[in-house]
Each structure stands twice: as C-alpha cells, then as structure tokens.
KESEBA-128461 format. One record per residue (C-alpha): residue in three letters; x, y, z. Coordinates in steps of 0.05 Angstrom, whole numbers, padded with zeros to 5 digits, always signed. Layout:
BEGIN
ALAXYZ
...
***
This chain:
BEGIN
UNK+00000+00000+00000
UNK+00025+00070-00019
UNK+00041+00118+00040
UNK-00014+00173+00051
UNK+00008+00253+00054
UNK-00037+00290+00096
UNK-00070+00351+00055
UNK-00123+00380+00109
UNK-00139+00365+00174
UNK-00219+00388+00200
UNK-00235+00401+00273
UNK-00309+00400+00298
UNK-00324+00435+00358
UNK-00397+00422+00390
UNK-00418+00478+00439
UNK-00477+00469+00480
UNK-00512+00525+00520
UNK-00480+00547+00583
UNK-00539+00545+00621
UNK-00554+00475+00600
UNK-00566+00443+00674
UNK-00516+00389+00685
UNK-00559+00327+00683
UNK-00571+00343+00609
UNK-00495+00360+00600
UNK-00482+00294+00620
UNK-00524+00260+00570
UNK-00503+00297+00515
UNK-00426+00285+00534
UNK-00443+00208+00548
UNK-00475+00216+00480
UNK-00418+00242+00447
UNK-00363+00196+00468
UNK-00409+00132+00453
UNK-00391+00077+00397
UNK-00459+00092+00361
UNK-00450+00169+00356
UNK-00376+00160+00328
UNK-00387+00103+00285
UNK-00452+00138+00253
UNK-00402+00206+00244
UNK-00357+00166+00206
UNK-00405+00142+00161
UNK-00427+00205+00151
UNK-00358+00231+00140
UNK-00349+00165+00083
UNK-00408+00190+00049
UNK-00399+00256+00046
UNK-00322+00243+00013
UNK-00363+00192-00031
UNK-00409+00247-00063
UNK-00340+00284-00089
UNK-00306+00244-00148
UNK-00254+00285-00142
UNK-00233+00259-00076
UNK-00228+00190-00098
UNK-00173+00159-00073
UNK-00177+00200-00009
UNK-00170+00163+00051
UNK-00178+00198+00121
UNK-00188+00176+00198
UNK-00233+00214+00260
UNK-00202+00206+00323
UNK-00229+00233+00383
***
C-alpha cells in the first residue's frame, strides 16, 4: 500500500448552552463519546467524501 500525505486536517467543535443544567450535559457528553455516535459520524464523513469524485482515492481517519 502506498504511503498517505496529509492535505487538510478538520476540527469540529460542539458547543452546548452554558446554562444547559448538568444532568442534560451529561447525557449529551455520554452521547458524544459513545460507539454509536462516532461510528454513525464516520459514516457520515465516508459519504460525504463519496459524493466528491474528485476525492477519490482520499483516505482519512476521525479520532477523538
């Protein structure tokens, strides 16, 4: 397999109210960091590079 060269590199940030109360804080961060939530963002990450042609070929990882 060919070696990769890294071209861009995409942060998300996900901000959430500061008034949120902390019980529903806790959800949404237990949320966040579950296998579900990060296996259906990379998914939707593969099909969004899909819908370019012109990123065939383009391989790329999400890491937390």
């Amino acid at each position: 397999m060919a070696n990769t060269v890294p071209v861009d590199e995409l942060h998300l940030t996900l901000h959430i109210p500061d008034d949120t109360p902390e019980e529903t804080a806790e959800v949404i961060r237990r949320t966040l960091a579950s296998d579900d939530f990060m296996e259906r963002l990379r998914r939707a990450v593969l099909a969004t590079l899909q819908a370019f042609p012109e990123l065939n070929g383009v391989s790329g990882s999400l890491a937390r």
